[in-house]
C-alpha positions in Angstrom: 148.2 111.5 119.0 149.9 108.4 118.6 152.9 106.9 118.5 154.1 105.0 115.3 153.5 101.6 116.6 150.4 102.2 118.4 148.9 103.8 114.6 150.9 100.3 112.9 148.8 98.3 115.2 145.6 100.3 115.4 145.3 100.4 111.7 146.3 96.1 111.4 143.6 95.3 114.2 141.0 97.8 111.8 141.9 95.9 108.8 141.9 91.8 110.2 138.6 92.9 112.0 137.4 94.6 108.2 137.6 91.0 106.6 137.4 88.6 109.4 135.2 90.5 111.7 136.0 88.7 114.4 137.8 90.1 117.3 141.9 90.7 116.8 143.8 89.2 119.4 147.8 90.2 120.3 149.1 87.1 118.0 147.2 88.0 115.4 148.8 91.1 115.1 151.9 90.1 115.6 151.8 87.8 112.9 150.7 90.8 110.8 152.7 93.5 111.8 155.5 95.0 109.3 157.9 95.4 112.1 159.0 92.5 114.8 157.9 93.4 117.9 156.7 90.9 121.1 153.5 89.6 121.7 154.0 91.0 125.1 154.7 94.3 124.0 151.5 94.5 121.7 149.6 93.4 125.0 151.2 96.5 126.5 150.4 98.5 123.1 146.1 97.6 122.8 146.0 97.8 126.6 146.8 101.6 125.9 144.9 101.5 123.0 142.0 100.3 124.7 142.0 103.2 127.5 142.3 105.8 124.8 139.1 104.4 123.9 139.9 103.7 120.4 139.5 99.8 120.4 137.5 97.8 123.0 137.0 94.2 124.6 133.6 91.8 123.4 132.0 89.9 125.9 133.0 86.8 124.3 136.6 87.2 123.5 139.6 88.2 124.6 140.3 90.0 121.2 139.8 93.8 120.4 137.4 95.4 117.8 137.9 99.1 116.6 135.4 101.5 118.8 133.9 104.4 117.0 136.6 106.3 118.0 139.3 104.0 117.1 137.8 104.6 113.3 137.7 107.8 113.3 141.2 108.1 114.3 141.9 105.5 111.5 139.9 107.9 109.1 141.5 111.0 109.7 145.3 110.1 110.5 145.3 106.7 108.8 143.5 105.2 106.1 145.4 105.5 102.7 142.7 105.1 99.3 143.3 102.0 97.4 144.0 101.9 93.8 140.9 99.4 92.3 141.2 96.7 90.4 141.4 96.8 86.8 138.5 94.9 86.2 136.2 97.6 88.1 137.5 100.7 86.0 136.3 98.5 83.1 133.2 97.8 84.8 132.3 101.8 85.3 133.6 102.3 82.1 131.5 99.9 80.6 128.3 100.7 82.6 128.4 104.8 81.2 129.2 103.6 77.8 125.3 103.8 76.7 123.2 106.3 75.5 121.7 108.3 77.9 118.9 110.6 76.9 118.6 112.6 80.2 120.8 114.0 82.9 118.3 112.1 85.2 119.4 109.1 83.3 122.9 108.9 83.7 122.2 109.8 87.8 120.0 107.3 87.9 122.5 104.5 86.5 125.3 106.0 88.7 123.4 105.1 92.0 123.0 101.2 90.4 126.9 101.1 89.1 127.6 102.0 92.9 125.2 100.1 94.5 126.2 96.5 92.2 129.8 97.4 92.8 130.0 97.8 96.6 126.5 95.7 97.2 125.7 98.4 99.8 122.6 101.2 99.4 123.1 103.5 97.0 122.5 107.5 96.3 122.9 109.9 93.8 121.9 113.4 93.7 121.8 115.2 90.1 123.4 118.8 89.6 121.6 121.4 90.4 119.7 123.3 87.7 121.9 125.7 86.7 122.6 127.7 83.7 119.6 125.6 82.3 117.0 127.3 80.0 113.3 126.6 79.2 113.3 125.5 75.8 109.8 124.7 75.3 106.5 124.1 76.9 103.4 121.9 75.6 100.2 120.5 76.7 99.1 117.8 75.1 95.2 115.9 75.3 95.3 112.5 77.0 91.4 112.1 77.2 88.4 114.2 77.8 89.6 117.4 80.2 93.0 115.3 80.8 96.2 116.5 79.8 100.2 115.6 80.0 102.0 119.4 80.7 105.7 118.9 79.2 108.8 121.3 79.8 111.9 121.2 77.5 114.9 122.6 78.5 118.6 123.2 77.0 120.2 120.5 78.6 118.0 118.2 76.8 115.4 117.6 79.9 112.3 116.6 79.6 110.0 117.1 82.4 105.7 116.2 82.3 103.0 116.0 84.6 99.8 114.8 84.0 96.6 117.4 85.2 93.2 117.2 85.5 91.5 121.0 84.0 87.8 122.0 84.6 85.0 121.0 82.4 84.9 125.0 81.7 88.4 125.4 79.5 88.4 125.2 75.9 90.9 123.8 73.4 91.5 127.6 72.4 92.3 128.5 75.8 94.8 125.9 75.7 96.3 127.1 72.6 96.5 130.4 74.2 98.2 129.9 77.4 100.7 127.5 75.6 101.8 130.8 73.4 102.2 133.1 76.2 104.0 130.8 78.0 106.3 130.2 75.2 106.8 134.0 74.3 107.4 135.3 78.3 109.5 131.9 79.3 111.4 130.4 76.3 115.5 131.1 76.7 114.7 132.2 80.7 117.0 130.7 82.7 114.9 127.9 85.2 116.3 129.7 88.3 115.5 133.0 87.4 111.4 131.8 87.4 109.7 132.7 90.8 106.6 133.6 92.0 107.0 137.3 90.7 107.5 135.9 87.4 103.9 134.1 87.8 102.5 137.0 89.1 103.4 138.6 85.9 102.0 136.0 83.5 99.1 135.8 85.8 98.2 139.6 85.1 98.0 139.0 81.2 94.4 139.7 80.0 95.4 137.6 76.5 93.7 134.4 77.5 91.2 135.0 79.7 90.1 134.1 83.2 91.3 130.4 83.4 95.4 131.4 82.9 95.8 131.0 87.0 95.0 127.2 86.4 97.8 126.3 83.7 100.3 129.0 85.2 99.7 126.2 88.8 100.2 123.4 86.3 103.3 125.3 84.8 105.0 126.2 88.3 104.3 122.5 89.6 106.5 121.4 86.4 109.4 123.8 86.9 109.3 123.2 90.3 110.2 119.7 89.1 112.7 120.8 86.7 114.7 123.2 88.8 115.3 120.3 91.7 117.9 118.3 92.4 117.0 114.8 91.3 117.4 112.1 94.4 118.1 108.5 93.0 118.4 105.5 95.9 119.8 101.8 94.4 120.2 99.2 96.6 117.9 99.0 99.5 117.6 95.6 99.9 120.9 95.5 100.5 120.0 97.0 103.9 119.1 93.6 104.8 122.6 92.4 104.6 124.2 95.2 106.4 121.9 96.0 109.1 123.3 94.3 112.7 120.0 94.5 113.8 117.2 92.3 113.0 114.3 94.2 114.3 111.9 94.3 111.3 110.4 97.6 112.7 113.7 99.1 112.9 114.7 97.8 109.6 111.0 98.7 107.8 112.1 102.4 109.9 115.2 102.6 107.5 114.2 101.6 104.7 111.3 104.6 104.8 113.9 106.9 105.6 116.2 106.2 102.9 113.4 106.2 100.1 112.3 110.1 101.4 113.9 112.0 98.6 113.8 114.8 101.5 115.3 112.8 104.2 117.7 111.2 101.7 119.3 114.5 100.7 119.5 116.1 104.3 121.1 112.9 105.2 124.2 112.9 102.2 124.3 116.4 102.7 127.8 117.8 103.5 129.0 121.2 105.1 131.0 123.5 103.5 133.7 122.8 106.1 133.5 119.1 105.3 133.6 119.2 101.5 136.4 121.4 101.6 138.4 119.3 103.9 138.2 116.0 101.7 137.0 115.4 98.2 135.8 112.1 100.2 134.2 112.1 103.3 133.0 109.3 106.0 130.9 110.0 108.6 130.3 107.2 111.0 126.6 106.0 112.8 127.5 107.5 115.8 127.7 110.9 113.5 124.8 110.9 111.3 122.2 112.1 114.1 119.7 109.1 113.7 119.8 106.4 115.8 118.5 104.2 112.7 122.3 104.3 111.3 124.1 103.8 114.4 125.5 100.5 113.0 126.5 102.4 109.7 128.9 104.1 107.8 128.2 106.7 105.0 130.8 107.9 102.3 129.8 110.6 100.5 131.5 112.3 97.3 130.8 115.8 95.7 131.8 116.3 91.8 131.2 119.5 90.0 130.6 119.5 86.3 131.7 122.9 85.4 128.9 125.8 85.0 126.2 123.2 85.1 126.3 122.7 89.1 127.5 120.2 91.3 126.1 117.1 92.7 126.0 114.1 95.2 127.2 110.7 95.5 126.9 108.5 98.4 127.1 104.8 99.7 125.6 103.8 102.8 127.0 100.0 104.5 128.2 98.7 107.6 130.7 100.3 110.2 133.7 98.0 109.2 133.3 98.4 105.7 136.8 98.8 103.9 137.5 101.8 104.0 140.5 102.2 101.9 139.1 100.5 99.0 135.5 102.4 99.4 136.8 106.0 99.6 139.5 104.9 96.3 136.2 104.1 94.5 134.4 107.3 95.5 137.2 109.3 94.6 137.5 107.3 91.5 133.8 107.6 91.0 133.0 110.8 90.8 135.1 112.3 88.1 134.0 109.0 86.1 130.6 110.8 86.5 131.5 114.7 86.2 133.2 113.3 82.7 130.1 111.6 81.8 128.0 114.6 82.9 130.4 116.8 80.9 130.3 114.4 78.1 126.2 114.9 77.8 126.1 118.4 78.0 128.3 119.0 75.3 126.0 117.4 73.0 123.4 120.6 73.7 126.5 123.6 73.2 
């Protein structure tokens, strides 16, 4: 650990460095320090702060920039979260004051919301599916041997795929599979559907021969339903924050960030880690990926209740501000539970 002074003027280089980011040097801290002390002494002070490995010397400067280890002492021991300004509690406020049909909807707007506010990339992961029913299921004609498949469930979803079926099925059959899907499915909870549930429907002698090709339609639609939904805001914003201008390297990151697979693996937290803070950073150096060595990512669980719990994240550049990112995060994601909260209710 520390002591005092060295965490007083670890945490001021962190900060001038966070809005200049140009190098700190010793009368520049000086200047900002709460207590008096020498410009000697903070010499003495970022020497030792600079064998501990937390800050270290550019090439072109004698001033001192935070290391990777310098900010994730800073995260862990120092950083306090900022209140925000009035004018951005409006702006969230304002922002989730529409009508949203959808859960997806409201997800969908959170990731924008966060990604206009902080003009970094963007993501937000839906609740999971839980405690959701199947409502409903339809097929409807498009054109000749073309359908849409739609699912409606409590929560007010509305998930549809569109499927090409063999010359060989009639309107009747379609008629048919519709009921028995409705009769075995309607009021089942979306996560209690599997395959032995298919298996099931699939045995049925009611419609005919053909069932097995709109029970693959049906599963490829609940599949849908049941997943956590992945929204991404904000990638150009890469652009801005990426230190290096290597368009293959760039082009690299933006593919990885628009994977909805990648994407959640890469905002996923541990247990450990969501039960240590209800905000958590984890640094380049710390997301496993030398594509985001230059980056920071703040992530933010919220829970809304018996419906699940979900995902927020931002993704910008190591000397991002810290205090005021992890204030909005905090801030953030009970705006959103609320507003989660708020839309369910509409379906009790």
């Amino acid at each position: 650990m520390l002591t005092e002074r060295q965490e007083l003027i670890l945490k001021t280089i962190i900060q001038d460095f966070t809005n200049t980011h140009e190098p700190v040097g010793s009368k520049t801290v000086m200047n900002q320090l709460p207590i008096k002390v020498s410009s000697a002494t903070i010499r003495n002070e970022m020497a030792v702060l600079e064998d501990k490995g937390l800050i270290e010397k550019t090439h072109s400067s004698s001033g001192r920039i935070p290391s990777t280890e310098g900010y994730r002492y800073y995260l862990d021991n120092l950083v306090q979260p900022l209140q925000l300004p009035e004018e951005m509690y409006h702006e969230i406020g304002y922002q989730f004051d529409q009508p949203f049909n959808q859960v997806d909807e409201i997800v969908k707007e959170a990731a924008k919301i966060l990604s206009d506010l902080t003009d970094y990339t963007a993501f937000a992961e839906g609740p999971e599916a839980k405690d959701v029913m199947i409502t409903g299921f339809r097929i409807v004609p498009l054109a000749p041997r073309q359908v849409m498949a739609i699912l409606v469930t409590s929560d007010g979803g509305v998930k549809n795929q569109v499927y090409t079926l063999p010359r060989h099925i009639s309107g009747e059959e379609i008629e048919q599979a519709v009921r028995l899907i409705n009769d075995q499915l309607v009021g089942r909870n979306l996560k209690d559907i599997n395959k032995d549930t298919f298996a099931q429907l699939s045995s049925n002698n009611v419609v005919g021969k053909n069932l097995p090709e709109f029970l693959e339609l049906l599963e490829s639609v609940i599949k849908d339903a049941a997943s956590e939904q992945m929204y991404v805001d904000g990638q150009l914003n890469l652009l801005n924050n990426a230190e290096n201008s290597d368009l293959q390297e760039i082009k690299s990151l933006y593919e990885l960030i628009n994977s909805n697979h990648l994407a959640g693996q890469l905002i996923d937290l541990s247990d450990s880690q969501k039960e240590k803070y209800p905000v958590h950073v984890r640094l380049g150096s710390e997301l496993q990926n030398d594509l985001l060595k230059d980056f920071s990512l703040v992530t933010a669980e919220y829970s809304v209740g018996n419906y699940g719990r979900g995902t927020i994240a931002i993704l910008g550049p190591r000397n991002m501000p810290y205090s005021e990112m992890i204030g909005l995060m905090e801030y953030f994601r009970q705006e959103l539970a609320r507003k989660l909260l708020d839309y369910y209710g509409r379906f009790k």
